[in-house]
C-alpha positions, 0 to 999 in steps of 0.5 A, a space after each residue: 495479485 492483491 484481491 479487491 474482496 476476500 472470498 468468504 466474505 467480500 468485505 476488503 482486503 487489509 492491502 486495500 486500506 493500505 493503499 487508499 491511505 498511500 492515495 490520501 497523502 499522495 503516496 506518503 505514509 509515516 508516523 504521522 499518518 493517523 492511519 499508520 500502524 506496526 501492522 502495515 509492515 506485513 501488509 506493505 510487504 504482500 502488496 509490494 509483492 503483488 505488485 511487482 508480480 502482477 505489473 513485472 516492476 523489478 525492485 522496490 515499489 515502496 521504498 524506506 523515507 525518513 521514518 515512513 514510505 514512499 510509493 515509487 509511483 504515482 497514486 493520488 484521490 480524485 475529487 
């Protein structure tokens, strides 16, 4: 499961970040996002992961989009 605080320190997981950027640009990221990085590839991997295990979602819940992702599923800020 993506944990909200590592055990060591309670500063954020790297997947939280992750995810507040899919939420800023409503479930969107690519190379256009200032938060866009070639260190997401592994961290969008775990997520996804974590994800269909904790929610039991077979198949992809980020999926490939011209040159960036897609979250398969709503995510959004609130104001």
């Amino acid at each position: 499961m993506v944990r909200p605080a590592s055990n060591r320190n309670a500063k954020p997981t790297v997947q939280w970040p992750l995810l507040e950027a899919f939420a800023e640009d409503h479930g969107l990221m690519d190379w256009r996002t200032s938060k866009a990085s070639r260190k997401n590839q592994k961290r969008k991997d775990n997520f996804a992961a974590n994800l269909e295990r904790f929610f039991r979602i077979e198949g992809e819940q980020i999926a490939l989009e011209d040159d960036g992702w897609r979250a398969r599923f709503a995510i959004g800020l609130r104001d």
